[in-house]
C-alpha positions as CSV (number, residue, x, y, z in Angstrom):
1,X,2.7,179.5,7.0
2,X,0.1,181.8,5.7
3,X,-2.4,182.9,7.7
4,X,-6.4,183.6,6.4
5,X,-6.9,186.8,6.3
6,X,-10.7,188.4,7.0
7,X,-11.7,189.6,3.8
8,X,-15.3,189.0,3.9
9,X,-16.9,192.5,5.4
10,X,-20.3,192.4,5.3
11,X,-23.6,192.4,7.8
12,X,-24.7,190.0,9.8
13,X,-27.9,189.6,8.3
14,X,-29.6,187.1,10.6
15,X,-29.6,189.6,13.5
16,X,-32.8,191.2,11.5
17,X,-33.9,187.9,10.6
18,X,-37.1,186.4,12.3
19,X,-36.7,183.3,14.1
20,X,-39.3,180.7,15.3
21,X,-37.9,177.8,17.8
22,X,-34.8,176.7,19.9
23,X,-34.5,172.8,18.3
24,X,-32.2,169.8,18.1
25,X,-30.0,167.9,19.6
26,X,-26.1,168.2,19.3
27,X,-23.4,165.0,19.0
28,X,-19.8,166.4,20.2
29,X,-17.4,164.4,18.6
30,X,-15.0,162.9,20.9
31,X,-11.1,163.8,21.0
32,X,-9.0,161.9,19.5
33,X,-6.0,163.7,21.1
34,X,-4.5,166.1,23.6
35,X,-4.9,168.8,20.7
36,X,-8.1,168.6,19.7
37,X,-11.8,171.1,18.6
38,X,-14.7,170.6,20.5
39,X,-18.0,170.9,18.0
40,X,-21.5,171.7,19.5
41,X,-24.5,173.4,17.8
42,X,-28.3,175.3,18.4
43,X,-30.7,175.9,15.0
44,X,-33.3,178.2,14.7
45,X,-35.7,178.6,11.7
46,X,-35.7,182.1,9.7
47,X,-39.7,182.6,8.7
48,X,-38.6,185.7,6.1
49,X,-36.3,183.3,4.0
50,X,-37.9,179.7,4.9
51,X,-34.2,178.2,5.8
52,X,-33.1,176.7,8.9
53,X,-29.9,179.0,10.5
54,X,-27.7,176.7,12.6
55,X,-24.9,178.3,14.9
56,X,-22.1,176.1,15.3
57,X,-19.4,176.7,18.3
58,X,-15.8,175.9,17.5
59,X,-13.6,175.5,20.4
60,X,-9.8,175.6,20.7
61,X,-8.2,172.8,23.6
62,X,-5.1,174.5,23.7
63,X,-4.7,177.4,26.4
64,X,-0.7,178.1,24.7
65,X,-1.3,177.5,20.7
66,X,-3.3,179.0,18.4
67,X,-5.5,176.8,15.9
68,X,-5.8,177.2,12.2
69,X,-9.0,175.2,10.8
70,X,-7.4,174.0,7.7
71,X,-10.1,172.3,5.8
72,X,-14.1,172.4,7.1
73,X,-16.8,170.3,6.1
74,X,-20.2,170.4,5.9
75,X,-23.6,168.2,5.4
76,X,-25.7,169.7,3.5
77,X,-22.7,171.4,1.6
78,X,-23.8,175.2,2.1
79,X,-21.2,177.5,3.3
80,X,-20.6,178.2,7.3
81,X,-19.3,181.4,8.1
82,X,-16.8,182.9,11.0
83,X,-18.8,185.4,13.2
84,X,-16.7,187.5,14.6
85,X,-17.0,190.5,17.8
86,X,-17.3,193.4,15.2
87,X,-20.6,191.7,13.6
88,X,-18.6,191.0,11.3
89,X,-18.2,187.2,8.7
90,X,-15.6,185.2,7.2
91,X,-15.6,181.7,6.4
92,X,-14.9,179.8,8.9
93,X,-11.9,177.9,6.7
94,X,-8.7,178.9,7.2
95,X,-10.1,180.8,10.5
96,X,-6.9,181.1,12.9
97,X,-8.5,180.2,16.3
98,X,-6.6,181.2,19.5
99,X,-5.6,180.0,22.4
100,X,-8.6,178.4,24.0
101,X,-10.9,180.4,22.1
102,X,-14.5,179.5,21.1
103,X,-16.1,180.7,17.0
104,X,-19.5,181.2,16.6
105,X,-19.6,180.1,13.0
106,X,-23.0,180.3,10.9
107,X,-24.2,178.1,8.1
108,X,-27.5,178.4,6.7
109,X,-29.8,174.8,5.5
110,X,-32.6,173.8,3.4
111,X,-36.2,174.4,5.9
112,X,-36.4,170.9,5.4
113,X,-32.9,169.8,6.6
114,X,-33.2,167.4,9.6
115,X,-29.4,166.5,9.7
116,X,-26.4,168.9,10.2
117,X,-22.4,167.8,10.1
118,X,-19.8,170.5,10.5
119,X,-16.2,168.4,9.7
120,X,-13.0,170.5,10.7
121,X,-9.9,169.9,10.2
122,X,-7.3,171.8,12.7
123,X,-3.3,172.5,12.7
124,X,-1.6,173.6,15.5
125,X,1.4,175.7,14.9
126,X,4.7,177.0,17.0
127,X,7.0,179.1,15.2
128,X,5.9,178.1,11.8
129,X,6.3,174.6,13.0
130,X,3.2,172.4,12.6
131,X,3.2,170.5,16.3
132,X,-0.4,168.9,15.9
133,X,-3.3,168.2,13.5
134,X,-6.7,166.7,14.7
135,X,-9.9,166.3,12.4
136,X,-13.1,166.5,15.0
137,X,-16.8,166.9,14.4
138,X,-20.2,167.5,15.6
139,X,-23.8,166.8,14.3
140,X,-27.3,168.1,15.1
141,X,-30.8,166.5,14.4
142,X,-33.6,168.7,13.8
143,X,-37.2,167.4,15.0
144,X,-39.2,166.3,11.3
145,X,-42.2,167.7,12.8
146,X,-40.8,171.4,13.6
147,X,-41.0,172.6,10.1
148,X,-39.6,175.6,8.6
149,X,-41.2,177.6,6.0
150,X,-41.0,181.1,4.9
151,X,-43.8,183.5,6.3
152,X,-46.4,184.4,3.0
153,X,-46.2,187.4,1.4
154,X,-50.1,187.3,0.6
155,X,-53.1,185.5,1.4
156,X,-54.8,183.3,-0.6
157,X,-58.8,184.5,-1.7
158,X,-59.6,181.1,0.3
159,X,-58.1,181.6,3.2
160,X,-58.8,186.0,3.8
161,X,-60.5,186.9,6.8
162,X,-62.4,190.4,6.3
163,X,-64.4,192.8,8.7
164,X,-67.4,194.9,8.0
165,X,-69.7,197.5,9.1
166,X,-73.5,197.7,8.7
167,X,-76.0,200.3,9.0
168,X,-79.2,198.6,7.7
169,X,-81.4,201.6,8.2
170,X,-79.0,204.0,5.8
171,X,-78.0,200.9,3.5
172,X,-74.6,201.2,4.1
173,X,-71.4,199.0,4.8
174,X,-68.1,198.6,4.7
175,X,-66.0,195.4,4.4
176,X,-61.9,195.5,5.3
177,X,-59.2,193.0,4.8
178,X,-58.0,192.1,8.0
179,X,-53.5,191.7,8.3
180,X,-51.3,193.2,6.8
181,X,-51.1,191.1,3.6
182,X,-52.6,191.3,0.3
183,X,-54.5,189.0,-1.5
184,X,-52.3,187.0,-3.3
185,X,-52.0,187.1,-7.1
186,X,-54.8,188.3,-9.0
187,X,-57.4,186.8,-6.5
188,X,-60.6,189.1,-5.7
189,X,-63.1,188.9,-3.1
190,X,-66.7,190.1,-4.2
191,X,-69.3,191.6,-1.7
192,X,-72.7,193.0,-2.3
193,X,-75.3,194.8,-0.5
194,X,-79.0,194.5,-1.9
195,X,-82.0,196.4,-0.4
196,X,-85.9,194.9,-1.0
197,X,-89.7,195.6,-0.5
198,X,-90.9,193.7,1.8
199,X,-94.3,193.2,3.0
200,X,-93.8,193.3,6.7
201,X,-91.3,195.1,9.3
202,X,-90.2,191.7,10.2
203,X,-88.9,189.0,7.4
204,X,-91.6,188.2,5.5
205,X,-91.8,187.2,1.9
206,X,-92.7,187.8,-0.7
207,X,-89.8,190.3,-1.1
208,X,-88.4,192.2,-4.5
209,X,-84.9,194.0,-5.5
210,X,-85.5,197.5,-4.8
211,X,-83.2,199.8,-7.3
212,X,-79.5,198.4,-8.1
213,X,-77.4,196.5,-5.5
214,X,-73.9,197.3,-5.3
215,X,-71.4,195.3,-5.3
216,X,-67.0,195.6,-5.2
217,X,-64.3,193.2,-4.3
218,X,-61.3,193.6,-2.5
219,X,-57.9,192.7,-4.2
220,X,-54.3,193.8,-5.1
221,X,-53.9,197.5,-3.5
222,X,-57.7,197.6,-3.1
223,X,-58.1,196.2,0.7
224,X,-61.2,198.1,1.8
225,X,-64.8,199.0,0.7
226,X,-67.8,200.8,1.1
227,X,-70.8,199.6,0.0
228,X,-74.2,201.9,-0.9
229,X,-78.0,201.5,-1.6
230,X,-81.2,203.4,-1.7
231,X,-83.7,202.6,0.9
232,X,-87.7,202.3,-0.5
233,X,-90.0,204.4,1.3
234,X,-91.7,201.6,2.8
235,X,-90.7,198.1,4.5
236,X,-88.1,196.9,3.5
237,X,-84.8,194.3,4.1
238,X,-81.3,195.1,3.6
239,X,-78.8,192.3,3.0
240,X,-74.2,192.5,3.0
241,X,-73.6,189.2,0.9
242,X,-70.8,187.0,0.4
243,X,-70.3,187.5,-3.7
244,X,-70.8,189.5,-6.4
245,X,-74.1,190.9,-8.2
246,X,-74.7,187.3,-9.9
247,X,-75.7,185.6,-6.4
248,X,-78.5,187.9,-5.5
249,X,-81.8,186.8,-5.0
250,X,-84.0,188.8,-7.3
251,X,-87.3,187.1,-5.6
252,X,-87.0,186.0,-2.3
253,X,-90.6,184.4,-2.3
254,X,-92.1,181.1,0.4
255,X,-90.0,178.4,0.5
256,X,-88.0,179.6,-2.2
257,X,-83.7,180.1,-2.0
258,X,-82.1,181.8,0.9
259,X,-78.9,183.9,1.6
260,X,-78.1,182.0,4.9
261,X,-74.5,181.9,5.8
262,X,-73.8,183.8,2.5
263,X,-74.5,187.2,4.7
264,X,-71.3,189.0,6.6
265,X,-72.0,188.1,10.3
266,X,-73.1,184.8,10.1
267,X,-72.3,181.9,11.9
268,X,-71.2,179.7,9.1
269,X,-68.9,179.8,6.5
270,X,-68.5,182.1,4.6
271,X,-70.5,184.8,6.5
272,X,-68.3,184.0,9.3
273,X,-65.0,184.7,7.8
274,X,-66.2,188.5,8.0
275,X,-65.7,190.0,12.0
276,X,-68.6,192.3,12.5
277,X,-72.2,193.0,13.1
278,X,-74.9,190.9,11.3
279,X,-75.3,192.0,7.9
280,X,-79.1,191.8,7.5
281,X,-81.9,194.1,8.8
282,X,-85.7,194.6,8.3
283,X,-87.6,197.5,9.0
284,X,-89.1,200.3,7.7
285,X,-92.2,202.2,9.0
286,X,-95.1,202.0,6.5
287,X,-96.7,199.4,3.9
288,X,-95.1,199.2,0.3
289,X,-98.3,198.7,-0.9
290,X,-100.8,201.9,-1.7
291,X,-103.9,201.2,-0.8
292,X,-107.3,203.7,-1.4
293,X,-110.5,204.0,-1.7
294,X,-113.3,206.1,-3.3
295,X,-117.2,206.1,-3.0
296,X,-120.0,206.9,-4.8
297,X,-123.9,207.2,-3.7
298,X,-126.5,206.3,-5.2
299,X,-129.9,207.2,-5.4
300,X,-131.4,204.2,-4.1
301,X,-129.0,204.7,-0.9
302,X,-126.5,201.9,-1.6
303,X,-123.0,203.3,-1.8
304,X,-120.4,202.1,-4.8
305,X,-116.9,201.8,-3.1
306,X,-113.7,201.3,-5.3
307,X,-110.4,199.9,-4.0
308,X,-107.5,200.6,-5.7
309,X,-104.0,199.6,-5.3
310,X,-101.8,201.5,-7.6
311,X,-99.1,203.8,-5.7
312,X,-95.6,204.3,-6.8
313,X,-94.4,201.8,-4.3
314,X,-97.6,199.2,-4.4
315,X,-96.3,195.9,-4.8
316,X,-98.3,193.7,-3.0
317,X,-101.9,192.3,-3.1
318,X,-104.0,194.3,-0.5
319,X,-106.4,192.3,1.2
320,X,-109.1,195.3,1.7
321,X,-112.4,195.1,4.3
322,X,-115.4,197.1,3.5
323,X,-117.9,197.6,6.7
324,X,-120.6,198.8,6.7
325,X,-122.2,200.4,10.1
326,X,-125.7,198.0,10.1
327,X,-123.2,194.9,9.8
328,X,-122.7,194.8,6.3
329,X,-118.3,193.4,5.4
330,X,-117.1,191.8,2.6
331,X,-112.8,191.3,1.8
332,X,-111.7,191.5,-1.4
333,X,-107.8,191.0,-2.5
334,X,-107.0,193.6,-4.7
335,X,-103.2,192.3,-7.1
336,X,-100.8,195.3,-7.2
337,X,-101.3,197.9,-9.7
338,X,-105.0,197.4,-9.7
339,X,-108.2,198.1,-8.8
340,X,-111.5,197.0,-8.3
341,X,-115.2,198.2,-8.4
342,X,-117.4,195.1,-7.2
343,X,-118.2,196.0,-3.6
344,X,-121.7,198.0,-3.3
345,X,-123.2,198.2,0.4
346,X,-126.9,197.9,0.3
347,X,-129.0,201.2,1.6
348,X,-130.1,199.4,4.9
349,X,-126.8,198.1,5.2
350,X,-124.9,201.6,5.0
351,X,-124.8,203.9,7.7
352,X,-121.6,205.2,8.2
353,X,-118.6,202.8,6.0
354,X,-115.4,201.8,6.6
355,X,-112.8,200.5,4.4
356,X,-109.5,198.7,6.4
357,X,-106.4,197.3,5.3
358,X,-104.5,195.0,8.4
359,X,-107.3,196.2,10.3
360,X,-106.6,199.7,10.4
361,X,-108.7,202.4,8.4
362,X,-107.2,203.3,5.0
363,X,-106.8,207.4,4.6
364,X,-109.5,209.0,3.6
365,X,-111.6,205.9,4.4
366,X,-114.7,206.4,5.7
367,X,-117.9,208.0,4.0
368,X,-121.6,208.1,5.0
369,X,-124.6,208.3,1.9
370,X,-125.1,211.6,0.2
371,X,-127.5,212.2,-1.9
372,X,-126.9,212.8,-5.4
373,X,-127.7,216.0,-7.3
374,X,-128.8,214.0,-10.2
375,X,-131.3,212.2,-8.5
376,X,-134.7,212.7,-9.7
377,X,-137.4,214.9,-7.2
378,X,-140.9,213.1,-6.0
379,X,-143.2,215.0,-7.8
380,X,-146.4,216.5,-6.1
381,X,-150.0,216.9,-7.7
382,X,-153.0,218.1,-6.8
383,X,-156.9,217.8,-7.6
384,X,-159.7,220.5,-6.2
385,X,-163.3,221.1,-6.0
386,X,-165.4,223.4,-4.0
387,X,-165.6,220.6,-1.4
388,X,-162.4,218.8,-1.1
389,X,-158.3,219.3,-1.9
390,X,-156.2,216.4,-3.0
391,X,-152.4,216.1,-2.9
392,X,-150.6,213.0,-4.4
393,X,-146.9,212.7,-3.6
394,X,-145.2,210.3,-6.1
395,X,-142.0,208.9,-5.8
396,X,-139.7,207.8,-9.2
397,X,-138.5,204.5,-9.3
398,X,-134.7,203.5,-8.4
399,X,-135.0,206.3,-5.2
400,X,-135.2,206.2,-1.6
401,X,-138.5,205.6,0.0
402,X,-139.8,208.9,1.1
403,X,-141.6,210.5,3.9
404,X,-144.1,213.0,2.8
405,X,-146.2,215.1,5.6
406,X,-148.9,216.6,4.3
407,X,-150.7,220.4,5.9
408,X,-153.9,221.8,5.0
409,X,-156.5,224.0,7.3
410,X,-154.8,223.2,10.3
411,X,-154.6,219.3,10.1
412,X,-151.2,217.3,9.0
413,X,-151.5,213.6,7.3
414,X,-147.8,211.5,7.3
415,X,-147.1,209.1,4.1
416,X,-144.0,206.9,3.4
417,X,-144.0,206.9,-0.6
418,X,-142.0,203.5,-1.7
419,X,-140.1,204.5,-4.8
420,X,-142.2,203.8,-7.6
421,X,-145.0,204.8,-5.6
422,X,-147.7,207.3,-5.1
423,X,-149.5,208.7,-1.6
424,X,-153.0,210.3,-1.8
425,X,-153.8,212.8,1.0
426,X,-157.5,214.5,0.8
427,X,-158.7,217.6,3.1
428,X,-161.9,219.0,3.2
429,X,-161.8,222.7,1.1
430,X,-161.7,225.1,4.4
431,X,-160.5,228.8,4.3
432,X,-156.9,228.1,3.8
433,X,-155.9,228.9,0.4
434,X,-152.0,226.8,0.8
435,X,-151.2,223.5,1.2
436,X,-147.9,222.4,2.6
437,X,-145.8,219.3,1.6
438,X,-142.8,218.4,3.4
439,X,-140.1,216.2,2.9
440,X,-137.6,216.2,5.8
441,X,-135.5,213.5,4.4
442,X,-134.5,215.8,2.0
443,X,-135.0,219.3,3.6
444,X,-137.9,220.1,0.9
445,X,-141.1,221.8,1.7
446,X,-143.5,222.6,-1.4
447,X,-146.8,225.0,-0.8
448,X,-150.0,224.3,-3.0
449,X,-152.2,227.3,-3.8
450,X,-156.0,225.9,-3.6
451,X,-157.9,226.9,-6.7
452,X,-160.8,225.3,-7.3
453,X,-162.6,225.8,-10.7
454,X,-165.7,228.6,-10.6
455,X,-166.8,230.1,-8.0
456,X,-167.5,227.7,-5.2
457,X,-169.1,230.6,-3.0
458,X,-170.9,232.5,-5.5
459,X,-173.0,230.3,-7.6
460,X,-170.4,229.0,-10.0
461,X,-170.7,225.4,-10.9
462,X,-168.1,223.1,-9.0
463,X,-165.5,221.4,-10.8
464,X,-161.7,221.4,-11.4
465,X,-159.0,224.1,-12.3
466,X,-155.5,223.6,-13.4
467,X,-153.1,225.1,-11.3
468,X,-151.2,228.2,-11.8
469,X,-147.8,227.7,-13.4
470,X,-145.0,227.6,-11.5
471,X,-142.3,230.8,-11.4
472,X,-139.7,231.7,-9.3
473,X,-136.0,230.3,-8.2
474,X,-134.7,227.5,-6.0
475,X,-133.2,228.6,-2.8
476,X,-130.0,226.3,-1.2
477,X,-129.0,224.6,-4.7
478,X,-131.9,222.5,-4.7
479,X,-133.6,222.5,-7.9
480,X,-137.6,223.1,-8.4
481,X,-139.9,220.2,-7.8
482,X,-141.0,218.7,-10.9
483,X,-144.4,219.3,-12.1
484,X,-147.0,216.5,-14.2
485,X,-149.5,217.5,-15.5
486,X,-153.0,215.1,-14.5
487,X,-156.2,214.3,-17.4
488,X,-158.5,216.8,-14.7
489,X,-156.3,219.4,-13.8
490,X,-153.3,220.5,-11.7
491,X,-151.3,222.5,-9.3
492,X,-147.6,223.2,-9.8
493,X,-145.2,223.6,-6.5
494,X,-142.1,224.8,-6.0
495,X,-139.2,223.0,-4.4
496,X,-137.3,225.1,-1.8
497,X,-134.9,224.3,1.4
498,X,-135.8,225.7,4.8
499,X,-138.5,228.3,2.9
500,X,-141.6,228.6,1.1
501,X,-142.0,230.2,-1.7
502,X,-145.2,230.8,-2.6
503,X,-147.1,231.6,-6.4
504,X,-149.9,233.5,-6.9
505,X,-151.6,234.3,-10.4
């Protein structure tokens, strides 16, 4: 007789192979004579190549003969392999098998197999003299639920779990793909990060895209990213999203839509599929709105103030509050990139002014009535005779009310001049030749030269002289006090701050 010889040499490849599982139960066919195989069997499942490896043990009865196994059968029909010392395989038919010897013999079945017959049929041999043949078998059932498949090569887009960074502050992140398996196919995972104005520190709305979000996906060799926006100046909320550019929110305004579970870091689906810190911040140390103010007086002592909300980063209404320090306020909303001029505090309202915003006053917010240079002068006339001096103090309309303090020859007469008004002081002629006129509100004083007409000690008949005209400069910016001219005659002063000055012809 022949006997097989090994001439399959190659590695036993399911010592690398990854197994799951110790399963099924083994059926020994019973012998049906003295010479006789004894069949038993263990399966594991190979994850890298989906099958089901089973490991079949051969045994040999008979301690004096050796065993050929002739013919071998198997259910499902794939082949079953001799495994021999030197990690070497042959198939298991026409395997001689000695003297009370055990094969491990190998066959490899469908993942789904639940079944497994190994048939063999054995010679025994003395001397090239066949002395015994026995057929024997043995079975294995595999538990249906203890299934086999191969382990993925990818993930599906679906089914990717990712983790991120966040820095909300520098409008950074990064989002990774967690494993060590790609996504599978052409399937790509879109993130975005999106900075906005906001009006508040906290989340408040209305809110608007500030700059250009970015936004990459993770795919094929691509398994990590690093996301980058700018920051405004101002308050502001940064957002990591689940998608690309075409889910952002340009407008996130009062009940309007929301990101929710969309951001990396929440706890729903999809935000959750992302390991990480919460992808959304809001912060930011100063208003994205620009409000000012300006003032102007005028001469009736009201004050015009103008709001104005027109920065490069306004973007909000600004609800503004004007005070005014003898209990004058008024609020007025002023839309972004405007401004308005409708707020005037009344002269006995004024004092010193205020304008807030969030109750807090705006820079350069606070202003107090100045005079204007333009404003016109009370104008001061006189009238004299040998017996009696008259100073009028006259006061143009659309002005202040004035206080006018009157000197002459040692006495002193106080007037308030409404605007539109005139005062009337009259001394007795005396030896002085000046009047004085003095109007602290404005930090005038005016000297009158007292001329009557003739001469009032020698015979000459009484009456009334014009003045002498007026010459000389202002003193402290303060321009010369106006002049008019009356039917009998008049004096002309001059208008000068802290000092007289003082005209003689």
């Amino acid at each position: 007789m022949i006997r097989p010889k090994l001439s399959l040499r190659r590695p036993l490849a399911i010592l690398g192979a990854a197994f799951i599982g110790l399963t099924g139960v083994v059926a020994v066919a019973a012998p049906a004579s003295a010479h006789h195989t004894t069949i038993t069997a263990t399966v594991e499942c190979d994850r890298l190549t989906g099958e089901r490896v089973i490991e079949w043990q051969v045994e040999n009865s008979e301690a004096n003969k050796d065993a050929t196994l002739q013919k071998v059968t198997t259910t499902p029909d794939t082949p079953v392999n001799a495994v021999l010392a030197d990690a070497k395989e042959v198939p298991l038919e026409g395997y001689l098998l000695g003297k009370s010897k055990t094969v491990t013999a190998v066959q490899r079945v469908p993942g789904d197999t639940t079944t497994a017959k190994l048939e063999v049929h054995a010679e025994w041999w003395v001397e090239d003299v066949k002395t015994a043949e026995q057929t024997n078998d043995g079975s294995i059932n595999i538990a249906a639920d203890q299934s086999c498949t191969p382990a993925p090569k990818c993930v599906e887009v679906d089914k990717a779990k990712y983790s991120h960074t966040f820095d909300g502050p520098k409008g950074t992140a990064t989002v990774k793909l967690d494993g060590d398996l790609p996504l599978c196919g052409e399937g790509k995972q879109w993130f975005t990060l999106v900075s906005y104005f906001a009006p508040r520190p906290q989340f408040a709305t209305p809110q608007y895209v500030y700059g250009t979000p970015d936004s990459d996906w993770i795919g094929g060799t691509q398994t990590e990213i690093t996301l980058d926006v700018e920051i405004p100046d101002c308050h502001t909320q940064v957002d990591l999203i689940w998608g690309g550019k075409e889910g952002v929110i340009d407008e996130l305004v009062e009940g309007g839509k929301r990101y929710g579970n969309e951001k990396l870091g929440s706890r729903g689906a999809p935000g959750n599929r992302s390991e990480g810190p919460q992808g959304w911040y809001n912060g930011g140390s100063k208003s994205c709105a620009t409000p000012a103010s300006t003032f102007a007086s005028n001469c009736d002592g009201s004050v015009a103030v103008s709001l104005s909300n027109d920065g490069k980063i306004s973007k909000y209404a600004v609800e503004f509050e004007v005070k005014g320090e003898n209990g004058f306020t008024k609020k007025v909303s002023v839309p972004a990139g405007k401004a308005d001029t409708s707020v005037v505090v009344p002269a006995a309202d004024a004092g010193k002014i205020e304008v807030l915003v969030d109750g807090k006053v705006v820079e350069n917010g606070t202003y107090s009535w100045q005079r204007p240079e333009d404003c016109p002068l009370p104008a001061v006339t006189t009238k004299a005779d040998c017996k009696n001096f008259t100073l009028t103090a006259t006061n143009p309309k659309g002005g202040l009310p004035v206080k006018a303090t009157f000197t002459y020859n040692g006495k002193t007469e106080t007037r308030t001049v409404a605007a539109g008004a005139a005062e009337t002081v009259t001394f007795k002629a005396g030896k002085d030749k000046t009047a004085i006129v003095a109007l602290p509100d404005m930090d005038l004083e005016l000297e009158a030269i007292y001329t009557p007409e003739g001469n009032c000690g020698g015979g000459g008949a009484g009456g009334e002289e014009p003045g002498l005209p007026v010459t000389g400069a202002a003193t402290g910016g303060i321009i010369a006090g106006a002049a008019v001219l009356l039917a009998a005659g008049v004096a002309l002063f001059v208008v000068a701050r802290r000092r007289r000055v003082r005209f003689t012809a």
